[in-house]
C-alpha positions as a printed Julia matrix, in Angstrom:
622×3 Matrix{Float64}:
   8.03   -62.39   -85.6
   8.68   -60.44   -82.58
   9.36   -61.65   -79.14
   7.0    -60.84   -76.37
   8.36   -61.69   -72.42
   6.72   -60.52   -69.0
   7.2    -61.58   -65.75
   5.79   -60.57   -62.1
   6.74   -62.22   -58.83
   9.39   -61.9    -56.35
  12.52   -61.73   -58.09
  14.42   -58.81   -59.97
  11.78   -58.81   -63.16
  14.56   -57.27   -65.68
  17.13   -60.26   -65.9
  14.31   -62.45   -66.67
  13.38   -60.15   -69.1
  16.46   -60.4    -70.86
  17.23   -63.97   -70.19
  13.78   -64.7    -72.11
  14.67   -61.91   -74.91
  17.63   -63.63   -75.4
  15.8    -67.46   -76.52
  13.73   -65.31   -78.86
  16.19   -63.95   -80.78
  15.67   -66.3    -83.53
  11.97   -65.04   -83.98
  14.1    -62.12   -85.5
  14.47   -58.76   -84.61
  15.64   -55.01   -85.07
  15.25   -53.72   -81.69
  14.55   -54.04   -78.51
  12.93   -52.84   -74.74
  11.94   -53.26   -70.76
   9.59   -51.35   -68.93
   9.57   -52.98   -65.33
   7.65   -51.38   -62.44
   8.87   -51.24   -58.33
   5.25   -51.28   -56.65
   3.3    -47.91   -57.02
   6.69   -46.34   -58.23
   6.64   -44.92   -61.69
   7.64   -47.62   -64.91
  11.0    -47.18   -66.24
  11.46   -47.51   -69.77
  14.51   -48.53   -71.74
  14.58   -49.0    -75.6
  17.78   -50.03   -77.23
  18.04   -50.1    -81.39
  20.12   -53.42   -82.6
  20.78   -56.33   -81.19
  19.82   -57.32   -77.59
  23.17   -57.03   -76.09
  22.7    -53.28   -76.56
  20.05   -53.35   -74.21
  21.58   -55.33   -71.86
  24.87   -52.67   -71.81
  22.3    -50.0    -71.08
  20.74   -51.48   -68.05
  23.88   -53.25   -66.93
  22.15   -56.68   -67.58
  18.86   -55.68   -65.97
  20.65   -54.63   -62.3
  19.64   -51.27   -63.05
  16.18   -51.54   -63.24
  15.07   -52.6    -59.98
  11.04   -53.76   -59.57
   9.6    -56.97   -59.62
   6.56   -56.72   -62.49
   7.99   -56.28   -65.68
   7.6    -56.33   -69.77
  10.16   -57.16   -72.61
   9.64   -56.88   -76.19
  12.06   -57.37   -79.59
  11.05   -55.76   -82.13
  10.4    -56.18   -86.08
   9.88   -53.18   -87.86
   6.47   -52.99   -89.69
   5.37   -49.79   -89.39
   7.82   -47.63   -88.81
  11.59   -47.87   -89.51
  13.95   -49.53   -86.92
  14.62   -46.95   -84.45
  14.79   -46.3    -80.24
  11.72   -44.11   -81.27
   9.8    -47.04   -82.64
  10.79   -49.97   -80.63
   8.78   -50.63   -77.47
   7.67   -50.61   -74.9
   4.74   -47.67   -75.98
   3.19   -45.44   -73.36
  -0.09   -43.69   -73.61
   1.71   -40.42   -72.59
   4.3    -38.52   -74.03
   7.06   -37.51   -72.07
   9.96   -39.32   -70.16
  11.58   -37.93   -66.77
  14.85   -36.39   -68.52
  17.28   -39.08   -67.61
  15.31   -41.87   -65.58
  13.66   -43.16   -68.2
  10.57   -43.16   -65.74
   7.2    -42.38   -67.79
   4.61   -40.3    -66.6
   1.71   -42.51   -67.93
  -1.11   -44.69   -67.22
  -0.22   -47.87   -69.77
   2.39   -48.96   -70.66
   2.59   -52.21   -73.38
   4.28   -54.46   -76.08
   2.52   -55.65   -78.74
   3.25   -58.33   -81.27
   1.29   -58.05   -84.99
   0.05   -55.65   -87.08
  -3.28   -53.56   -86.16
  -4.9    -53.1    -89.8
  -7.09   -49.96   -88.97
  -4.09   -48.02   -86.94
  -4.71   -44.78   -89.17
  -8.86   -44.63   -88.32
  -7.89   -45.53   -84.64
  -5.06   -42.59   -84.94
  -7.38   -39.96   -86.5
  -9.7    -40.7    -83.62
  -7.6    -40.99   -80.91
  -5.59   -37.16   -82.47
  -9.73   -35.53   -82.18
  -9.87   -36.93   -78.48
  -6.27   -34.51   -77.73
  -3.68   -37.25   -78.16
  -0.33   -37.15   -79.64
   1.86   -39.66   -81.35
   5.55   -39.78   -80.71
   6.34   -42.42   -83.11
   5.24   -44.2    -86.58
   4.02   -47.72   -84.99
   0.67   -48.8    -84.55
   1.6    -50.06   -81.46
   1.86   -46.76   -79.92
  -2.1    -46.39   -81.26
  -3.19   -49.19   -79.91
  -1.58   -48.51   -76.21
  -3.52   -44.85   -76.59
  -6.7    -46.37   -77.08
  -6.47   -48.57   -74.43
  -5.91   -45.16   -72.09
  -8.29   -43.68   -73.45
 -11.51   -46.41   -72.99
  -9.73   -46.76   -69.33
 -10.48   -42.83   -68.58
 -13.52   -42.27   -70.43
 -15.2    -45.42   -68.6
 -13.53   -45.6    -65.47
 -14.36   -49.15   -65.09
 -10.97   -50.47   -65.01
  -8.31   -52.87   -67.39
 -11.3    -55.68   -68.07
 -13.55   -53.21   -69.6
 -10.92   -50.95   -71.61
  -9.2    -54.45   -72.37
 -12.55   -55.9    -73.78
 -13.59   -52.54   -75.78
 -10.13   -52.13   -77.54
 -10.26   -55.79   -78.65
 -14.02   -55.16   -80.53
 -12.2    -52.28   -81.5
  -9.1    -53.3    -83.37
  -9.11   -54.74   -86.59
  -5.66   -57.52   -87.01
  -3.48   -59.71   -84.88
  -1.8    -59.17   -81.28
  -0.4    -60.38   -78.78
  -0.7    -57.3    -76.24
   1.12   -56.82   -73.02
  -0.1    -54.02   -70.58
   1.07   -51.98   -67.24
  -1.43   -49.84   -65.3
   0.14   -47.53   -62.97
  -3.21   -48.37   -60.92
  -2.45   -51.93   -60.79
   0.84   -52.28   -59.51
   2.88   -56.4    -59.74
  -0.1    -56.48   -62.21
   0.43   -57.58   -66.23
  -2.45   -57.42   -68.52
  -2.53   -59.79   -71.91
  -4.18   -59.64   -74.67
  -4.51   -62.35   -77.69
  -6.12   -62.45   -81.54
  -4.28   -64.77   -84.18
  -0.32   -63.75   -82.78
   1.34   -66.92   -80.3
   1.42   -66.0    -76.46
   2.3    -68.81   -73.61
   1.75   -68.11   -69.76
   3.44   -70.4    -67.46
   3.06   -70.03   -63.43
   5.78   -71.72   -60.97
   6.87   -71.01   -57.28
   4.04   -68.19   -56.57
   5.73   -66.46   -60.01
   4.19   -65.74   -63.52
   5.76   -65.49   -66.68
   4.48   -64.76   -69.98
   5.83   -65.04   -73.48
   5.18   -65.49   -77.29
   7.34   -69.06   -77.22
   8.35   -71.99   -74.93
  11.68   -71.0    -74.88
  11.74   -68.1    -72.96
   9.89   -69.39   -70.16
  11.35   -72.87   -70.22
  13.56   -72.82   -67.69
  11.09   -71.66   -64.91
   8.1    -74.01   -65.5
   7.25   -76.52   -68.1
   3.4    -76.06   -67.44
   1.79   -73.62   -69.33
  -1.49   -71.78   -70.61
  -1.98   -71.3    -74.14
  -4.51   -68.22   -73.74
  -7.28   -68.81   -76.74
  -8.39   -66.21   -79.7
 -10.23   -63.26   -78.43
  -9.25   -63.9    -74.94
  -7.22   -61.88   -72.23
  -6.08   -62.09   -68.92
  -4.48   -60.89   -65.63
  -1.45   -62.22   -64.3
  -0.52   -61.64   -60.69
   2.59   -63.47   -59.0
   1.56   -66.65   -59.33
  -1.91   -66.7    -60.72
  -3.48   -65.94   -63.74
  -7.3    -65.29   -64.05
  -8.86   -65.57   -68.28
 -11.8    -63.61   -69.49
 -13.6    -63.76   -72.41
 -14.39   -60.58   -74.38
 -17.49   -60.24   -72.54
 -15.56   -60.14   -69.57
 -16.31   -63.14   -67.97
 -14.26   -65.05   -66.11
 -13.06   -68.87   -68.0
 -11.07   -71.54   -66.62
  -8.05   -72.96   -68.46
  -6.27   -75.97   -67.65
  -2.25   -76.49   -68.08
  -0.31   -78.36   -70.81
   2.62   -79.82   -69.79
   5.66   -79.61   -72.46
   7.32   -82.36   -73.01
  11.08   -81.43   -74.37
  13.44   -79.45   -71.7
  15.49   -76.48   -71.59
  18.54   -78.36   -73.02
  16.99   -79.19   -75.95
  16.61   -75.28   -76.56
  20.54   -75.37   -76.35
  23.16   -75.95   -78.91
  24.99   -78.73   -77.18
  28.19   -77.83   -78.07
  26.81   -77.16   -81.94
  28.4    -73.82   -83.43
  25.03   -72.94   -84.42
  21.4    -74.14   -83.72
  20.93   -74.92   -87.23
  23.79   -77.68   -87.59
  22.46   -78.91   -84.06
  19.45   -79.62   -85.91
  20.63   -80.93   -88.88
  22.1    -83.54   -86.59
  18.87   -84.28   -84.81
  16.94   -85.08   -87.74
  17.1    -89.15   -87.74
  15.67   -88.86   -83.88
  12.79   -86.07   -85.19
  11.64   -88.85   -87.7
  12.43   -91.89   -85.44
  10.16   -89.86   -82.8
   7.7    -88.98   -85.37
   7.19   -92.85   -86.82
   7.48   -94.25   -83.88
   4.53   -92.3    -83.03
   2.12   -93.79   -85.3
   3.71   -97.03   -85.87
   2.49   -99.78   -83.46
   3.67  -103.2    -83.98
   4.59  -102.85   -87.48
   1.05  -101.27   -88.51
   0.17   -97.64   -88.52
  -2.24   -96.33   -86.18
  -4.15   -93.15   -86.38
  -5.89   -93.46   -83.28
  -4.53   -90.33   -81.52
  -5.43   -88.6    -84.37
  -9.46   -89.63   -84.5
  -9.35   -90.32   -87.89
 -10.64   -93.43   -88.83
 -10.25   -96.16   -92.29
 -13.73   -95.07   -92.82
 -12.41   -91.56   -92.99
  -9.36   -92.05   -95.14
 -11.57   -94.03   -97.64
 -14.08   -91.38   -98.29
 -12.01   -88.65   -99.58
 -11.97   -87.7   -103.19
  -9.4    -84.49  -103.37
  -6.66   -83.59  -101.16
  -5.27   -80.24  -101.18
  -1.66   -79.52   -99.14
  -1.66   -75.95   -97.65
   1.24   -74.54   -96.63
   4.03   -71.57   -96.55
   7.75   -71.98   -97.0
   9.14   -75.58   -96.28
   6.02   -76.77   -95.42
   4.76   -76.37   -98.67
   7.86   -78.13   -99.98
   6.93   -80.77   -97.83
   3.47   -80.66   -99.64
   4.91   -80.59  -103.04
   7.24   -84.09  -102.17
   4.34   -85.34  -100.26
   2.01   -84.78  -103.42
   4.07   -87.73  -105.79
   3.97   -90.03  -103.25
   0.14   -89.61  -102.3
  -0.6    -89.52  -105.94
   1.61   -92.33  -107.1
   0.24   -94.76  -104.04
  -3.38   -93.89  -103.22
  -4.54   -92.69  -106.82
  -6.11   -89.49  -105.08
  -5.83   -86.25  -106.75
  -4.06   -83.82  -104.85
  -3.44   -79.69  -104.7
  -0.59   -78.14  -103.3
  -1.7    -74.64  -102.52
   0.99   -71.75  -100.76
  -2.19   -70.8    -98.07
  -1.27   -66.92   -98.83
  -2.97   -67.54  -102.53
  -5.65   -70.31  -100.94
  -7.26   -67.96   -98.54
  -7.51   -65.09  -101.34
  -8.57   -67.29  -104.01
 -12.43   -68.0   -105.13
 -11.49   -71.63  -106.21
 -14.3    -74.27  -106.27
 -13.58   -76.82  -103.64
 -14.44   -80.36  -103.66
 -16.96   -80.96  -100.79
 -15.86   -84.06  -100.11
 -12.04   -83.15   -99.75
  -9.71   -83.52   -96.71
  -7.43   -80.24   -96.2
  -4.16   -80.83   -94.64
  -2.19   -77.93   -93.02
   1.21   -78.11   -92.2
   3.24   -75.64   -90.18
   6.24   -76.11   -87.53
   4.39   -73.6    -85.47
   1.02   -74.21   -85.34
   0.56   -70.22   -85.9
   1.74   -69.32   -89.47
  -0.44   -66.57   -89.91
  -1.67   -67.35   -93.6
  -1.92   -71.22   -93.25
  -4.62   -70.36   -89.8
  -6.25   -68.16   -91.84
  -6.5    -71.12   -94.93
  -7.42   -73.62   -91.73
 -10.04   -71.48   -91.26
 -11.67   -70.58   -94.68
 -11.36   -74.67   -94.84
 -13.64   -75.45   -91.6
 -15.77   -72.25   -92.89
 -16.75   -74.18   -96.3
 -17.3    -77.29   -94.1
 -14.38   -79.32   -95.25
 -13.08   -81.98   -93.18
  -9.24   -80.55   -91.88
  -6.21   -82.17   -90.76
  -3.0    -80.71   -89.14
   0.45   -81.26   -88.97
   2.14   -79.05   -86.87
   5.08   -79.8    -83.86
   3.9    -77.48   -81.02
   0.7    -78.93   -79.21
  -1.65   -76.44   -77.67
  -0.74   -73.96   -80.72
  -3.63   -72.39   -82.09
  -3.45   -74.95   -85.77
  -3.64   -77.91   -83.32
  -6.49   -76.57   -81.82
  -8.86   -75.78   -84.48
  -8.21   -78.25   -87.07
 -10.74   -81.33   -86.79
  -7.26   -84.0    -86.89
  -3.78   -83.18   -85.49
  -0.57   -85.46   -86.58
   2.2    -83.65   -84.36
   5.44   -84.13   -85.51
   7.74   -84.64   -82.41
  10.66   -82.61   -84.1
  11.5    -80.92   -79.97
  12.22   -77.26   -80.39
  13.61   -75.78   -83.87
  15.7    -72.6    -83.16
  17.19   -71.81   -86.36
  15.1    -69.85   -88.84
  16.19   -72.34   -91.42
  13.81   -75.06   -90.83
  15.75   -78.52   -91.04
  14.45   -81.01   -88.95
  10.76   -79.96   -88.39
  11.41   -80.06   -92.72
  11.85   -83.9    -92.21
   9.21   -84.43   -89.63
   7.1    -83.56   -91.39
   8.0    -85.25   -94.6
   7.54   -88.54   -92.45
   4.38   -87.46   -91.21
   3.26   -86.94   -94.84
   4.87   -90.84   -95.77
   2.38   -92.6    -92.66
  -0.49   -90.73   -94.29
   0.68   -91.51   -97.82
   1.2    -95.44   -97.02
  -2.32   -95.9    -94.74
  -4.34   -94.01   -97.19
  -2.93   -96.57  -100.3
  -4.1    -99.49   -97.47
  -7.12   -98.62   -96.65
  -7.88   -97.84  -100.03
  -6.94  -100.73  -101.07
  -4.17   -99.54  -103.36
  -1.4   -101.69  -102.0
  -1.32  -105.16  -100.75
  -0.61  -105.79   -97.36
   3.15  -107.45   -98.8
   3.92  -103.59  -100.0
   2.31  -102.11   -97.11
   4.64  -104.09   -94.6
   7.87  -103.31   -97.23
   7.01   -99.48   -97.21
   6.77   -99.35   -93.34
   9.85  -101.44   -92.59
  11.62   -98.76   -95.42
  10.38   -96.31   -93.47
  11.34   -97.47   -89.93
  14.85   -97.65   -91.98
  14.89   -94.11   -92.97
  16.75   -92.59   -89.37
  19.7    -95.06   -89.81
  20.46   -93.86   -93.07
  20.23   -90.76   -92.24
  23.05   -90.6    -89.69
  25.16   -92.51   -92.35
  24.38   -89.26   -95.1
  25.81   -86.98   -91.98
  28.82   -89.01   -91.62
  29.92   -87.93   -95.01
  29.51   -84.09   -93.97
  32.99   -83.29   -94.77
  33.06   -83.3    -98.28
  30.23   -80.99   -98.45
  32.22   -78.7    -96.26
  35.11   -79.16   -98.87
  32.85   -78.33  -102.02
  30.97   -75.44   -99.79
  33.98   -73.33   -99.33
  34.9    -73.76  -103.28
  31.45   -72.14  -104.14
  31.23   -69.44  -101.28
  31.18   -66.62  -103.88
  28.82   -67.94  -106.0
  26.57   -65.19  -107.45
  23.9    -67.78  -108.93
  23.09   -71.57  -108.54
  20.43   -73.71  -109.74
  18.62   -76.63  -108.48
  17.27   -79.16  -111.25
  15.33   -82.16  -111.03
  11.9    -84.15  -112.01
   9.45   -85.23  -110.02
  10.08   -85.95  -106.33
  13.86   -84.75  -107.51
  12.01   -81.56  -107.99
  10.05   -80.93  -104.68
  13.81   -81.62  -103.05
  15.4    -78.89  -105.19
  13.01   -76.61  -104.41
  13.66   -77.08  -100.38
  17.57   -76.83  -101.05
  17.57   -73.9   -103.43
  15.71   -71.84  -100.31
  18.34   -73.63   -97.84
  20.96   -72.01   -99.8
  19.46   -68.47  -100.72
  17.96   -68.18   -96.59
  20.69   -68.08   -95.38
  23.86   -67.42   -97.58
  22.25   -64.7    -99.47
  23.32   -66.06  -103.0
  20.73   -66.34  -105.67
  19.29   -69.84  -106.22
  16.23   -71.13  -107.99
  14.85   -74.74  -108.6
  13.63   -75.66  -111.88
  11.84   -78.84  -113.24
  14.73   -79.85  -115.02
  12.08   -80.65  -118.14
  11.8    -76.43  -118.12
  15.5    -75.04  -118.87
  14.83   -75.23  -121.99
  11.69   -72.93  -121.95
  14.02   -70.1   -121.46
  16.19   -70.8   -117.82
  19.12   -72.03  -120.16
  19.61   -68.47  -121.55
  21.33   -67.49  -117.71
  23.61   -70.39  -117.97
  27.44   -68.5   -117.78
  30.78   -70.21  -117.74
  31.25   -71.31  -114.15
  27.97   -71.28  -112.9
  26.83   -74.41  -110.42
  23.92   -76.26  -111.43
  23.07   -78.72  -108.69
  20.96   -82.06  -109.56
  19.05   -84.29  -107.65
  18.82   -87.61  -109.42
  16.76   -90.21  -107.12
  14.3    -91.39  -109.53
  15.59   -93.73  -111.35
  13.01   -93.52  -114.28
  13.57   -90.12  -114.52
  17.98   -90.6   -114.03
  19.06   -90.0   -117.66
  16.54   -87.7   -118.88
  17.88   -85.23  -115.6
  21.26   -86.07  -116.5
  20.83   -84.83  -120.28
  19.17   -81.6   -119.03
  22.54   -80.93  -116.85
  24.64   -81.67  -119.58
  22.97   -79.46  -121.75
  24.12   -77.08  -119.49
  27.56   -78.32  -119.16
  28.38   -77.67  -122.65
  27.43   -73.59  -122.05
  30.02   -73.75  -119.59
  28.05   -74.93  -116.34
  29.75   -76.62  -113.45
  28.01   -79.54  -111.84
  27.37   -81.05  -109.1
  25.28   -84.69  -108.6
  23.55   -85.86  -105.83
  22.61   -89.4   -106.62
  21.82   -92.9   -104.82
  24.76   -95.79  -104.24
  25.33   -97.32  -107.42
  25.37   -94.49  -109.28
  28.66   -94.1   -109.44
  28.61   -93.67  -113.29
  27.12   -89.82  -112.86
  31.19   -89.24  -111.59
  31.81   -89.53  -115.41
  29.18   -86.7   -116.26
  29.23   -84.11  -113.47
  31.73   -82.38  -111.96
  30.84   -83.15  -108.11
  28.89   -86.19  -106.54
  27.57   -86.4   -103.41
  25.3    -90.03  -102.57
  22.84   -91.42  -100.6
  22.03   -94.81   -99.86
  19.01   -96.45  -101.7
  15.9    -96.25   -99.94
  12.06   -96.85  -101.65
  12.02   -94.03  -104.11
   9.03   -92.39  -102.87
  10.95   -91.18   -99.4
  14.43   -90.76  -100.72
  14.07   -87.04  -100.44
  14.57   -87.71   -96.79
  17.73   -88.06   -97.33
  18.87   -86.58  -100.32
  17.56   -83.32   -98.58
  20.37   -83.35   -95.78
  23.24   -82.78   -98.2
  21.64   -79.95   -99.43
  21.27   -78.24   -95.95
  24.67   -78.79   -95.43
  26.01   -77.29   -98.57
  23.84   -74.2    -97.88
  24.74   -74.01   -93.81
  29.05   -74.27   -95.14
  28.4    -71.92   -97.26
  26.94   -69.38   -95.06
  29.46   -70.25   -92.8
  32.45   -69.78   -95.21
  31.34   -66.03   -95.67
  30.65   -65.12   -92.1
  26.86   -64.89   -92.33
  24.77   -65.29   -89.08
  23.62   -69.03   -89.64
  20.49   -69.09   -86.88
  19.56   -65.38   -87.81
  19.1    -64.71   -91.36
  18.81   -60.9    -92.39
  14.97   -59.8    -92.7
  13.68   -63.38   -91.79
  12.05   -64.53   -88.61
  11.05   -68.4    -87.47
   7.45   -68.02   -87.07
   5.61   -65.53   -89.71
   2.27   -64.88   -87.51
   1.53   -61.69   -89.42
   0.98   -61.2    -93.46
C-alpha cells in the first residue's frame, strides 16, 4: 500500500520522482505528490488527486520543479477521504505561498502506514498551538516531528528518535528540514523501505522497482531504525541515536524484468512466466536429483522432530497453504493448520510446542503474517519462511527462509509468486515424507522427477490459452459464478474464485463441492456458471454428481479435468484439460486456466487488469 520515492544528488530530483511513482503504481493508489527542495530555497509542494499522470500534467513531467533533493509519495486513503487536501506531502505549517506552491515550514514528509494513536498525538499537538489542515494522520505525525525539533533544539536525530518512542503503528517516514538542505531523513517500523546509493546519488523507496534502474545494491533499513541520506551516502542510527553499519544486498533480477515485454498487461506477462518461477524455484533446492535444504539451515534432524505444522498466511498464500495442507498430510502423516495470520495473531489458541510455523508471503512484509511470525518466535516455536524478496523484513526474522525465485510480480493479482510458492510447499512436502520415513526412496525419486516435470507442462496448459479467451468473453456479464471441488480440487477453486472476483468484479465463491447441498444450491438460477475442478481421481464422480445436481436447476458448466477425461464432455457444458501429473501437484496446473479465464474476463469488460479497484500488491498495514 502506498508508494514512497526520494532522491538527492545531482540531477533534476522531480523526474525521478515520477519515474519511481510510476513502477509503484501497482502498490495502488488514490493520489499523489512531490515536494523537492533547490538548496536553502523554500520546498515546493505539488499534490495531484487521481492517477499519477495528473501530477505529472501539473509539473510538466517534473521540469517545473527545479532542485535536486526531493520526496514522492502515492497515496491510499486511510484516514481521510481521497482528496489534494489529504494526499501528501504534509508540512508542519499551514500555509502555501499563493501560487508557488512553496511552503513556509520546517518539515516536510511522506509517510506510508497507519499511526494508531493519531487522535492523542492530535489533541496534544492542538494544546501546544498547532493546527490541522487535513484528516490524515500523516499530517500529525509530520507536526510532532516539528514540534520535538523546536522544543529540543537538538536537531533531526533527536526529534527523529523521540517521535518514533512516541508513535504507536507502522511507517515508513520520509522527512525535509529546511535546516538541512540536499538532506532526506527516513524513518522505518513494520512498513517496506529500500535505499540504494549509485554515482555519488541516493535514492530511496518502499520497492525495488522504483529504484531499479539506478542501482541494484541496496539497504534494507531494519525495524526501529532511521537514517540520513546525503548524495551518495547514507548514515543508520538506532533509536538511541547511535550510529550502525549496514552492508548492501545485491538484487538479483533487472529492470526488464519489471517490464511487460511486449505483454498487454503485467499480469498475463506473469502468467507466462510461471513454468521459469517454478523451474527457478526447484532448481533451487534440487541437487542431483535429491533435495537439499542446506541454504535453508534446516536439517533431517529438524524435519523429523516436528509434531504439528500450522500454514500462516493472507490471500493466495493461504491458498497455497490450504493445497499445500493435502499433500503434507497425505505424504508425511503430520497434522497440519492452515490459519489466515489476521485470526492467528488475535487468537488465544494452544500451540503445540514442538510445532514448526511456516509463513508464506510474496513480500516478505504482509503486515498480519509479520505480526503472526512474530507471536510464533514470541511462544518459542521453531519458524520457517517462504517469501520471494530477500532482505524483506519475513526473511529476516524467521529462524528458516525458502525464497521462491518468482523475479518481480507487478500485478496485484498474484500468479506466479501463487505457483512458486506452491512448489516451494511440494520440496517441503516430499523431504519431510523422506526423512520421515513415509516414502521409499523409489517414490521419493518418482515425486521429484514429477516435479522437475511440472514447468514443461505448464507451457503446454498456456498453449491452449485461446479457448479460454473464447469461453471468457461468453461469460463477461456474469453476475455470479461458483467454484466447486474436493480436496486439493478445493484449495484450487478457492485461488480461482478470488482470480476471477480481484479483478473482474463479478461475484464468485468456492465451495467444497460435498457443501451445496447444506444450503449453496438454493442460489443456483438458470444460466448461472458453476466451474469444477476435477483432478482427483478418487474424488472424479462424486464432484461430477454435485455439478450435475446443479445442472438440472438450470446451471451451466464448465470442467476442468486431466487428459483422459474426455468423458466429463458428455456431462458439462465446457472442458478445459490438463495433462496428468502426480495428483498431489496437479493444482499447478489446473490453476493456470483459471487465471486466464478470470484475466479474459476482466479484459472483455475493460477493467484495469494490473490495478484492481480498492486493492494494492503488498497489504503492510491492517
Amino acid at each position: 500500500m502506498c508508494g514512497i520515492v526520494g532522491f538527492t544528488g545531482k540531477q533534476q530530483a522531480a523526474p525521478i520522482l515520477l519515474d519511481g511513482l510510476s513502477k509503484l503504481e501497482y502498490r495502488g493508489y488514490d493520489s499523489a505528490g512531490l515536494a523537492v527542495r533547490d538548496g536553502k530555497a523554500l520546498a515546493q509542494v505539488v499534490k495531484a488527486k487521481g492517477r499519477l499522470n495528473n501530477l505529472a500534467e501539473k509539473t510538466d513531467g517534473g521540469k517545473t520543479l527545479k532542485g535536486t533533493c526531493g520526496i514522492g509519495h502515492t497515496r491510499w486513503a486511510t484516514h481521510g477521504e481521497p482528496s489534494q487536501v489529504n494526499a501528501h506531502p504534509h508540512v508542519s505549517g499551514n500555509c502555501l505561498r499563493s501560487g508557488s506552491g512553496e511552503v513556509e515550514s520546517e518539515v516536510v514528509g511522506v509517510h506510508n502506514g497507519i499511526i494508531e494513536n493519531y487522535t492523542e498525538l492530535k489533541e496534544k499537538l492542538l494544546k501546544h498551538g498547532y493546527t490541522f489542515y487535513s484528516q490524515t494522520d500523516t499530517e500529525v505525525v509530520i507536526k510532532l516531528v516539528d514540534y520535538y525539533y523546536k522544543k529540543y533544539n537538538l536537531g533531526p536525530i533527536d526529534a527523529i528518535a523521540k517521535t518514533m518512542v512516541r508513535v504507536r503503528g507502522s511507517y515508513a517516514l520520509e522527512l525535509m528540514f529546511r535546516d538541512y538542505p540536499g538532506e532526506i531523513w527516513v524513518a522505518r517500523k513494520d512498513s517496506p523501505m529500500i535505499i540504494g546509493i549509485a554515482d555519488g546519488e541516493t535514492y530511496v523507496a518502499s520497492d525495488v522497482p522504483a529504484i531499479l534502474k539506478y542501482t541494484r545494491n541496496v539497504y534494507y533499513i531494519g525495524n526501529l531504525e532511521f537514517a540520513k541520506l546525503t548524495p551518495g551516502e547514507a548514515h543508520f542510527y538506532n533509536l538511541d541515536g547511535d550510529e550502525i553499519e549496514k552492508q548492501t544486498t545485491e538484487i538479483k533480477w533487472d529492470a526488464e524484468a519489471a517490464e511487460k515485454a511486449g505483454f498487454e498487461h503485467f499480469m498475463m506477462k506473469e502468467i507466462h512466466e510461471q513454468p521459469k518461477a517454478v523451474r527457478d524455484t526447484l532448481n533451487s533446492v534440487v541437487k542431483d536429483g535429491r533435495i537439499d535444504f542446506k541454504e535453508m539451515q534446516i536439517s533431517d534432524e529438524d524435519l523429523n522432530k516436528y509434531e504439528q505444522i500450522y500454514i500462516v498466511a493472507c490471500g493466495s498464500a493461504w491458498h497455497v497453504g490450504m493445497a499445500a495442507q493435502y499433500v503434507l498430510e497425505d505424504l508425511t502423516d503430520i497434522p497440519v493448520r492452515v490459519e489466515l495470520a489476521s485470526e492467528f495473531r488475535y487468537r488465544k489458541m494452544p500451540l503445540n510446542q514442538k510445532a514448526l510455523v511456516i509463513v508464506v508471503s510474496q513480500s516478505g512484509e504482509t503486515a498480519d503474517t509479520l505480526a503472526a511470525l512474530r507471536l510464533a518466535k514470541e511462544k518459542k516455536l521453531a519458524t520457517l519462511a517462504i517469501v520471494n524478496v530477500v532482505g524483506s523484513s519475513i526473511a529476516r526474522e524467521a529462524d528458516h527462509v525458502l525464497y521462491t525465485l518468482a523475479g518481480p510480480e507487478i500485478s496485484v493479482a498474484t500468479t506466479k509468486a501463487y505457483s512458486a510458492q506452491l512448489a516451494a510447499m511440494y520440496c517441503l512436502a516430499v523431504q519431510f515424507a523422506r526423512v520421515r520415513e513415509k516414502i521409499t526412496e523409489e517414490q521419493y525419486s518418482f515425486y521429484i522427477s514429477e516435479l522437475l516435470s511440472i514447468p514443461e507442462k505448464m507451457e503446454k496448459v498456456l498453449e491452449d490459452k485461446e479457448r479460454i479467451q473464447w469461453f471468457a468473453a461468453k461469460y463477461a456479464n456474469a453476475h455470479d459464478v461458483f467454484f466447486v471441488g474436493r480436496g486439493i480440487d478445493y484449495a484450487i477453486s478457492l485461488e480461482g474464485s478470488l482470480k476471477l472476483k480481484e479483478i473482474s468484479y463479478i461475484h464468485s465463491e468456492a465451495y467444497a463441492a460435498g457443501e451445496l447441498k447444506h444450503g449453496t444450491i438454493s442460489l443456483i438460477e438458470q444460466g448461472m456458471l458453476v466451474i469444477g475442478v476435477l483432478t482427483q481421481d478418487e474424488l472424479y464422480e462424486k464432484t461430477i454428481s454435485n455439478m450435475l445436481e446443479c445442472k438440472s436447476r438450470g446451471a451451466y458448466l464448465m470442467g476442468l479435468t486431466t487428459y483422459g477425461h474426455y468423458e466429463v464432455e458428455d456431462q458439462v457444458n465446457f472442458a478445459v484439460y490438463v495433462p496428468k501429473v502426480d495428483e498431489h501437484f496437479v493444482g499447478s496446473l489446473a490453476v493456470i486456466p483459471l487465471q486466464l479465464l478470470g484475466y479474459y474476463v476482466s479484459v472483455a469488460k475493460g477493467l484495469d487488469v494490473d490495478k484492481p479497484r480498492n486493492l494494492a500488491k503488498s497489504v503492510t498495514v491492517e
